[in-house]
N, C-alpha and C positions, 0 to 999 in steps of 0.2 A: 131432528137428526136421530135416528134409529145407531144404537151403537150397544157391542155385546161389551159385560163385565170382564173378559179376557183382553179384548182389546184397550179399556179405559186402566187395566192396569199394567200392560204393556207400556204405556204411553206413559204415565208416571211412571214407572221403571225409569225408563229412557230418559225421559226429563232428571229425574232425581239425579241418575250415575249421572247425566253431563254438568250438573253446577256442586254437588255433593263432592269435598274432596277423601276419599279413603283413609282414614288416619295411619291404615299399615299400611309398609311398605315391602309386606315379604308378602304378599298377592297380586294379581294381577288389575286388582281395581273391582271386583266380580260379591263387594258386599251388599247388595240390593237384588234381591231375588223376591219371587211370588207366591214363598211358602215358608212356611217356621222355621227356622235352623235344625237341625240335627244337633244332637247333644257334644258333637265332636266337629260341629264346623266352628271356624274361627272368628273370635268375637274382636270387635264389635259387628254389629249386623243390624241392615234394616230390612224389615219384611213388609209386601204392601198387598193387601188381601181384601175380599171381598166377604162384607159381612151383613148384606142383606139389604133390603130398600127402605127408607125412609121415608118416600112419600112418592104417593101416585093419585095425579090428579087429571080430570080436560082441563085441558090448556082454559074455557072461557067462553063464554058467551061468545058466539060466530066465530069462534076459531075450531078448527081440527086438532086433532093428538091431545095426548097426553106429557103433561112434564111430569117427570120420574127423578127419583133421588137415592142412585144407588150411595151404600154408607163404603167406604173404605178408611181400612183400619192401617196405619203405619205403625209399628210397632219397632221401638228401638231396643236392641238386646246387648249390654256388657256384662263381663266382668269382671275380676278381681286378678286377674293374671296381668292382662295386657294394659300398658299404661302408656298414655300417649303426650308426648313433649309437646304442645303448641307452640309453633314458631311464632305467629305471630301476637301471641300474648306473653310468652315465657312461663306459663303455668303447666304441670305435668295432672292431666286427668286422666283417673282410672274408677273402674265402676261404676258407682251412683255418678257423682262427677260427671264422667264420662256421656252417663247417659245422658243426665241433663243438658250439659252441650251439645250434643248432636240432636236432642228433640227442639232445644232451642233455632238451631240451623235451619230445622226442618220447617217448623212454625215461621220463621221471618221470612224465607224463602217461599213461602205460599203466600204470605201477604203480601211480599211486591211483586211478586210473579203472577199475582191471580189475575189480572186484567191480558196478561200474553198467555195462560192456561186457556184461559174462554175464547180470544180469538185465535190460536190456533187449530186446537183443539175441537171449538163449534160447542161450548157446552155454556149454560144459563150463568151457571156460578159455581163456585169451589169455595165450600169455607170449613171453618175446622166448629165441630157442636160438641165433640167429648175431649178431654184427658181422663185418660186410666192408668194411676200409679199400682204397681204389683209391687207387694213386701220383697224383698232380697230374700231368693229361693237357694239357703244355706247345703242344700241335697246337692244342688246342682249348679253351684256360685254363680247366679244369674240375677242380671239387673236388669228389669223391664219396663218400658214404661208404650201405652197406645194413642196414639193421636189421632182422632176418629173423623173423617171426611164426610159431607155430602156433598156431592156433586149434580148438581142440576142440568137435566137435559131434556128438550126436548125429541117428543119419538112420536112418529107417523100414525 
């Protein structure tokens, strides 16, 4: 399966907003986008980006194509303003906290989801090979943390 990096991050977009619940409730549901935040959009935020190929191989002895392994970065961004009530646990997470819950979301959410990723979607595998914690960016109270994908596909 031949598939461009815009489309394979469309499609987690799509996927993430429909099982992701939005902790705020003063937007429209619209925190999953394809690009960094702006220093003035409103946090929390996930961004899902294309950060280069991990592996490109032929598929194998008498087969055709290559399997290809574009990386994609989720990156989760809080922080220190917006504080979010868990209804279903009763705890209030804000920043660090915060972040850590939603990467956690994120992570659990691709381990049972991966076998309905692959066949929907038509790709080898989806697994997660990095975390990258960033120090809390005191300029710009920001809490970041990247959750680094390969995704395995087959291409013609």
């Amino acid at each position: 399966m031949s598939e461009d990096w815009v489309s394979i991050i469309d499609h987690l977009i799509t996927f993430l907003r429909s099982k992701l619940e939005d902790p705020r409730t003063d937007r429209e549901g619209e925190w999953i986008w394809p690009e960094y935040p702006r220093l003035d959009a409103k946090r929390p935020r996930i961004s899902v980006v294309y950060s280069g190929l991990s592996l490109r191989r032929e598929e194998g002895l008498g087969q055709q194509g290559q399997l290809i392994g574009p990386l994609i970065d989720i990156d989760i961004w809080t922080d220190t303003v917006f504080s979010w009530d868990n209804p279903s646990d009763g705890r209030i997470y804000k920043g660090s906290s915060l972040k850590e819950f939603i990467a956690s979301q994120v992570t659990d959410l691709f381990m049972k989801s991966r076998p309905l990723l692959n066949q929907d979607f038509g790709w080898n595998d989806v697994r997660l090979v990095d975390i990258v914690p960033y120090p809390y960016d005191e300029d710009h109270d920001e809490h970041r943390k990247t959750l680094r994908y390969v995704i395995e596909i087959d291409q013609e």
